[in-house]
C-alpha positions as CSV (number, residue, x, y, z in Angstrom):
1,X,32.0,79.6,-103.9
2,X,33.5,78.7,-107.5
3,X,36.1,79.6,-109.4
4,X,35.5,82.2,-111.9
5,X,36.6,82.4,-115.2
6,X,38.9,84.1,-116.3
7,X,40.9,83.9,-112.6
8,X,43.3,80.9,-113.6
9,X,46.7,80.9,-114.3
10,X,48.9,77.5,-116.3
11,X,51.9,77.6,-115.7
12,X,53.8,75.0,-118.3
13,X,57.5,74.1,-120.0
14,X,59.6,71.0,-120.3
15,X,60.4,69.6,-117.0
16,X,63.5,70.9,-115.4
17,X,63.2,74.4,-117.2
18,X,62.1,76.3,-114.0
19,X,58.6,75.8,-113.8
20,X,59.1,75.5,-109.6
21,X,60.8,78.6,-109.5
22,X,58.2,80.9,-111.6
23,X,55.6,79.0,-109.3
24,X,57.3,80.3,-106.1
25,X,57.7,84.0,-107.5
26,X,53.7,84.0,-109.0
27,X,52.7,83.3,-105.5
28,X,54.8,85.5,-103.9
29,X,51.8,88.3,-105.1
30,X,48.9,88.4,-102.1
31,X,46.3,87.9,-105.1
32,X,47.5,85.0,-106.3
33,X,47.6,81.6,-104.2
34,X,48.5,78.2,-105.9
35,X,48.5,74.5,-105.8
36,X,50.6,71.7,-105.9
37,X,51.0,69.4,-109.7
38,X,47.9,68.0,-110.5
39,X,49.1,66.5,-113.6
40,X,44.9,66.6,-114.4
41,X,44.3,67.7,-118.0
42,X,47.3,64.7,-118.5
43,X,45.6,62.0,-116.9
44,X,42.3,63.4,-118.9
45,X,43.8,62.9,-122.1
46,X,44.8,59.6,-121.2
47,X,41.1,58.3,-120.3
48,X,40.5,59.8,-124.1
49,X,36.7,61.0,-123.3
50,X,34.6,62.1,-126.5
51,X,32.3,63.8,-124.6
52,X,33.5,66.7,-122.0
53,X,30.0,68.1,-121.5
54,X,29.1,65.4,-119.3
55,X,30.7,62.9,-117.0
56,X,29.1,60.0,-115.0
57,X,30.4,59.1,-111.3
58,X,32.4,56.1,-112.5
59,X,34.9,58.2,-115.5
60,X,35.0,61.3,-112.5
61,X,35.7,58.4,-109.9
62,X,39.0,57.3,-112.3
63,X,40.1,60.6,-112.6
64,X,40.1,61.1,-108.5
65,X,41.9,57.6,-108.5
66,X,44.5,58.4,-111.2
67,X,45.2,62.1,-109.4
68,X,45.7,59.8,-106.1
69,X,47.8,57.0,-107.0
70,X,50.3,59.4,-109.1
71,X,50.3,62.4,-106.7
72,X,50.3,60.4,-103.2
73,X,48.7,63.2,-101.0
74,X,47.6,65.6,-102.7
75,X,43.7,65.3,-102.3
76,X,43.5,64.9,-98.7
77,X,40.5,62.0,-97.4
78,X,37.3,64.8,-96.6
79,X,37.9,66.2,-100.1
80,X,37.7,62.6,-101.9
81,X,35.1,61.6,-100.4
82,X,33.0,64.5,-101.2
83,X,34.2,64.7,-104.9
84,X,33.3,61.1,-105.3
85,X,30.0,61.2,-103.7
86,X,28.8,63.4,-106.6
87,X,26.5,62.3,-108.5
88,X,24.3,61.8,-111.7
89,X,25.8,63.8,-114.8
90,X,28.6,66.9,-114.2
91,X,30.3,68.2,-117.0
92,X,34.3,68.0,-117.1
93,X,35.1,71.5,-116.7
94,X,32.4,71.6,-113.6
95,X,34.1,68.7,-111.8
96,X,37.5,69.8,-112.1
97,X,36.8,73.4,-111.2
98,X,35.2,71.7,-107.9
99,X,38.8,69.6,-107.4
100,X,41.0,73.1,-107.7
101,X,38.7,74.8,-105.6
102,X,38.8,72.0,-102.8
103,X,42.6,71.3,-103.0
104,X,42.5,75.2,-103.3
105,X,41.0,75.4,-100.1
106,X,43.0,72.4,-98.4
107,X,46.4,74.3,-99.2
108,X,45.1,77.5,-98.4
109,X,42.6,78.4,-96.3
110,X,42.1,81.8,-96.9
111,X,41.5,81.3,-100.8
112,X,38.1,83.4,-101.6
113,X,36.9,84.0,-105.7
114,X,38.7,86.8,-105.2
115,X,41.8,84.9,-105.8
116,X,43.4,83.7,-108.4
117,X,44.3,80.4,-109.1
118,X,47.4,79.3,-110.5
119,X,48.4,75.5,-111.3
120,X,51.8,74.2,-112.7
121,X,52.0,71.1,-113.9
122,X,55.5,70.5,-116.5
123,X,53.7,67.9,-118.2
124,X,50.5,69.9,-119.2
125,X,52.5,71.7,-122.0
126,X,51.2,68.1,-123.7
127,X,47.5,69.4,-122.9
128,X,47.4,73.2,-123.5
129,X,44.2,72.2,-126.1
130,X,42.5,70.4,-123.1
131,X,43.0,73.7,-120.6
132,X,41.9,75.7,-122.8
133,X,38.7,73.9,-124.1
134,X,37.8,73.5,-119.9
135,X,39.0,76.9,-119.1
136,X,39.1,78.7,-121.9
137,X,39.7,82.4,-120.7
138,X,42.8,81.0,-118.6
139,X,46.3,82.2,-118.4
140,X,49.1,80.1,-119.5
141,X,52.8,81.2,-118.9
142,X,55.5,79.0,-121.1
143,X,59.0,78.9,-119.6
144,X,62.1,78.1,-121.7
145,X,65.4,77.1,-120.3
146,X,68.5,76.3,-122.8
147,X,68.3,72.9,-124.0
148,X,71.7,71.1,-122.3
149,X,71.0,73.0,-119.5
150,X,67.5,70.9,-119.4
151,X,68.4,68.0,-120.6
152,X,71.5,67.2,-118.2
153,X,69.3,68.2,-115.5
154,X,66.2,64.9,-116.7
155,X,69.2,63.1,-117.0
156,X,70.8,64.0,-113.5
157,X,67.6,63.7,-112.1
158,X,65.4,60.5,-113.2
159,X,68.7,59.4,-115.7
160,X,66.3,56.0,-117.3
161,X,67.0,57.3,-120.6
162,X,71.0,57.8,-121.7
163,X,69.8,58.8,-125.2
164,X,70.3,62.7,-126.4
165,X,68.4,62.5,-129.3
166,X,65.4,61.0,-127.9
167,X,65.7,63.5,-124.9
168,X,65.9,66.4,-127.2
169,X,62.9,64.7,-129.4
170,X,60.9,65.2,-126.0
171,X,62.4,69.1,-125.6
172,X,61.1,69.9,-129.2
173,X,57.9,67.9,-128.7
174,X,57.4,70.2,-125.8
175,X,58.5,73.4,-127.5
176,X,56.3,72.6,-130.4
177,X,53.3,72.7,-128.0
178,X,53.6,75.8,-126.8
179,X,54.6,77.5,-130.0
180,X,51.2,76.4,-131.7
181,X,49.1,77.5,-128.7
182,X,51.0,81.0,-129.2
183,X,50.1,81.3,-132.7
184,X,46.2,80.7,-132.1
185,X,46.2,82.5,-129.3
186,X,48.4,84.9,-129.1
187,X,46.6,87.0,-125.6
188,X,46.5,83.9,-124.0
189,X,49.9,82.4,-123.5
190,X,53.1,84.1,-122.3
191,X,56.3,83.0,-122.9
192,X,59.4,83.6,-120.6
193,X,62.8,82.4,-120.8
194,X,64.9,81.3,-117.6
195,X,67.7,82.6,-118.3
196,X,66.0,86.6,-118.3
197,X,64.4,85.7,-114.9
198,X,67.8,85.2,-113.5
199,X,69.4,88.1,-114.9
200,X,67.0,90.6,-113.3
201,X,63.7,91.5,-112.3
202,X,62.7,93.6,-115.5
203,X,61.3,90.6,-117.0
204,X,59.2,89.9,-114.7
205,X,57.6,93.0,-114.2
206,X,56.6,92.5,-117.8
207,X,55.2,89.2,-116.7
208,X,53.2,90.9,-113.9
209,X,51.7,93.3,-116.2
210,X,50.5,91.1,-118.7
211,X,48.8,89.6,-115.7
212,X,46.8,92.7,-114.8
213,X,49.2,92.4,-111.5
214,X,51.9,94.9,-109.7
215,X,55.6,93.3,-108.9
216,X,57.2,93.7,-106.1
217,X,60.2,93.0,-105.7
218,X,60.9,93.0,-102.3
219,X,57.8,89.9,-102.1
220,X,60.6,87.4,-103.2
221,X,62.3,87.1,-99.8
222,X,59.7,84.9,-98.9
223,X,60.7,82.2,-101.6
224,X,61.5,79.3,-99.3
225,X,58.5,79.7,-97.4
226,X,56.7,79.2,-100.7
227,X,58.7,76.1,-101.9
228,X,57.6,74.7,-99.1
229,X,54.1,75.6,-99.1
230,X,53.8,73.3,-103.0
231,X,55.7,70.6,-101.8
232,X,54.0,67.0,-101.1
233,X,55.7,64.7,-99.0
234,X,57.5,63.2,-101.9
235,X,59.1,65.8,-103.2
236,X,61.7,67.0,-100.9
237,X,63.8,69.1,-103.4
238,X,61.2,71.6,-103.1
239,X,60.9,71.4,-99.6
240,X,64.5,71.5,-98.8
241,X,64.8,74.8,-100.4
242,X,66.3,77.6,-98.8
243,X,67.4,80.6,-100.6
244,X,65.0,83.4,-100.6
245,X,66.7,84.7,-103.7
246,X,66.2,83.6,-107.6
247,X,69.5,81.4,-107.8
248,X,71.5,81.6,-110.7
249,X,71.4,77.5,-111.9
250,X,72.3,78.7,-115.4
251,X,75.2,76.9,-117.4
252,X,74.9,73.7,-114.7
253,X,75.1,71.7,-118.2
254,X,79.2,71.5,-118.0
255,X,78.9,70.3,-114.5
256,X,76.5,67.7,-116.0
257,X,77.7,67.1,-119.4
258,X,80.7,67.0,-122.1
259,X,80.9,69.7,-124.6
260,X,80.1,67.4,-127.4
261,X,77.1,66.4,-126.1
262,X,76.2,69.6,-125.6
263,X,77.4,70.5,-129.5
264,X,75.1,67.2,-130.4
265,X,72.1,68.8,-129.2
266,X,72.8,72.2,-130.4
267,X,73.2,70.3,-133.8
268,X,69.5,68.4,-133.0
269,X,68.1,71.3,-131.8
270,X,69.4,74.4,-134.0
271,X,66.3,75.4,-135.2
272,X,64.4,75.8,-132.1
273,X,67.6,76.7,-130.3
274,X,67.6,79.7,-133.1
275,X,63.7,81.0,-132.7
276,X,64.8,81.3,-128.9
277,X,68.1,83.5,-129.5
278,X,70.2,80.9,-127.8
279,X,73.6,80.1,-129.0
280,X,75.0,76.8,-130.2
281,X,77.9,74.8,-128.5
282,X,80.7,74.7,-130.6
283,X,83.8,72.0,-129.2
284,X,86.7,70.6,-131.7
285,X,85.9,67.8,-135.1
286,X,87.7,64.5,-133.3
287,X,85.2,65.3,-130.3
288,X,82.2,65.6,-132.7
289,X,83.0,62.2,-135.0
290,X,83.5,60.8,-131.4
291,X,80.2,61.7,-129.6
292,X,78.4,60.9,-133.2
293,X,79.0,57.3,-132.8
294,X,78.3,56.8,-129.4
295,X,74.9,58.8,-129.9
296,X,74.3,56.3,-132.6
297,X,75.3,53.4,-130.5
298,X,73.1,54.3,-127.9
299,X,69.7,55.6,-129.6
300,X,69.9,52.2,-131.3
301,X,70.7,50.5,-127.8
302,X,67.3,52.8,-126.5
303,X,65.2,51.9,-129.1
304,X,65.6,48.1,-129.7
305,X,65.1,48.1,-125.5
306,X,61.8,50.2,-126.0
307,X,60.4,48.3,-129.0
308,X,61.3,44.8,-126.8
309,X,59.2,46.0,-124.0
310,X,55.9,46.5,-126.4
């Protein structure tokens, strides 16, 4: 059994946008089974191979390692050791069709090549050249969530940077991606804002018929169960999910964030904020002068620490 082309779907956007939750509702479809983050086509970029049309045992073992170490328990022992005793020369998209199939398998028994495959990784909106050059009639969906909304939720969540302008340097960088791919290939990348998903269905019946698919919307009772079912055993915010409903998380950025700092992004961000059809923050001109400094102040702070550290 392989996986055949043409049955994959990427699911992609800037971490914290809702890539988890249009995971969950993909899979709530019977034809449609996933897997947890790989983060693969990242840590293939990162080894910076020339040639993808072959790779020996030692550059497939490194990948194996680097999927290992980063996503403890995802590749369970059986499958390892069979993707590592491969050997002599396999070309790149080979092997990692082999490793989605296998972790396909491990996750869900029942997958057959009748399936399709879908992987969502937040990070691989860096890598939408590598996916498509190793599966090049893939589907990739692109979800957008309002940038404070985003941003106060990285912040809230792994906090490490306090800077908004080198968070919102990372949103755009993102953005940027995705934007490009859309333009070269127009048929092969969908994009989807968060905020329609949790208005209503409609949207994503559109979604389910650009992906040949029927939605039903009754299928999204079972939610939870699929939370669950993508979880590894360090991340418990997806396991600890309960609602078997689409919750409404948007706006969380003025439980998160001040209003200026939410106008200082709009400001950083107008033009992409604009080609979205989102609205900028507006707050009063003592608040603004006020959050300008302290932005200043900080991004400085940011990257004298980050240039110290090289």
């Amino acid at each position: 059994m392989t996986i055949k082309e043409g049955q994959t779907i990427f699911v992609v956007g800037v971490p914290r946008s809702g890539t988890t939750l249009l995971q969950a509702i993909l899979t709530t479809h019977p034809s449609i089974i996933s897997i947890p983050e790989t983060h693969v086509f990242r840590f293939i970029d990162d080894f910076k191979w020339k040639d993808v049309s072959r790779t020996d045992q030692d550059e497939r073992r490194q990948l194996v390692e680097r999927v290992s170490t980063r996503m403890p328990g995802l590749i369970g022992a059986a499958n390892k050791t069979d993707l590592l005793s491969m050997t002599g020369e396999v070309a790149l998209h080979t092997f990692v069709r082999q490793l989605f199939l296998k972790l396909a398998l491990q996750y869900n028994p029942t997958y057959s090549d009748q399936h399709i495959l879908l992987e969502k990784t937040p990070a691989h909106l860096l890598h939408l050249s590598t996916i498509k050059q190793l599966f090049p009639k893939s589907k990739i969906v692109h979800i957008v969530r309002f940038p404070p909304d985003v941003i106060s939720s990285v912040q809230d969540s792994f906090g490490k940077v306090n800077s908004l302008i080198a968070r919102s340097r990372l949103w755009k960088k993102g953005i940027e991606h995705g934007v490009k791919l859309k333009r070269r290939l127009p048929e092969d990348l969908y994009e989807i804002k968060y905020e329609d998903i949790v208005e209503g269905p409609e949207c994503l019946v559109d979604l389910f018929q650009w992906l040949g698919l029927d939605f039903e919307e009754a299928n999204l009772m079972s939610l939870s169960e699929k939370y669950r079912g993508l979880a590894l055993r360090h991340e418990t915010w997806k396991s600890d999910r309960q609602a078997d409903q689409i919750e409404n998380r948007r706006d969380k950025w003025k439980e998160r964030m001040k209003v200026e700092e939410a106008w200082f992004l709009s400001c950083l961000l107008r033009k992409e904020m604009q080609y979205w059809g989102y609205e900028p923050v507006e707050t009063h001109f003592y608040r603004k002068m006020d959050i300008i400094v302290k932005e200043i102040f900080r991004t400085s702070r940011y990257y004298l620490f980050e240039k110290s550290r090289k």
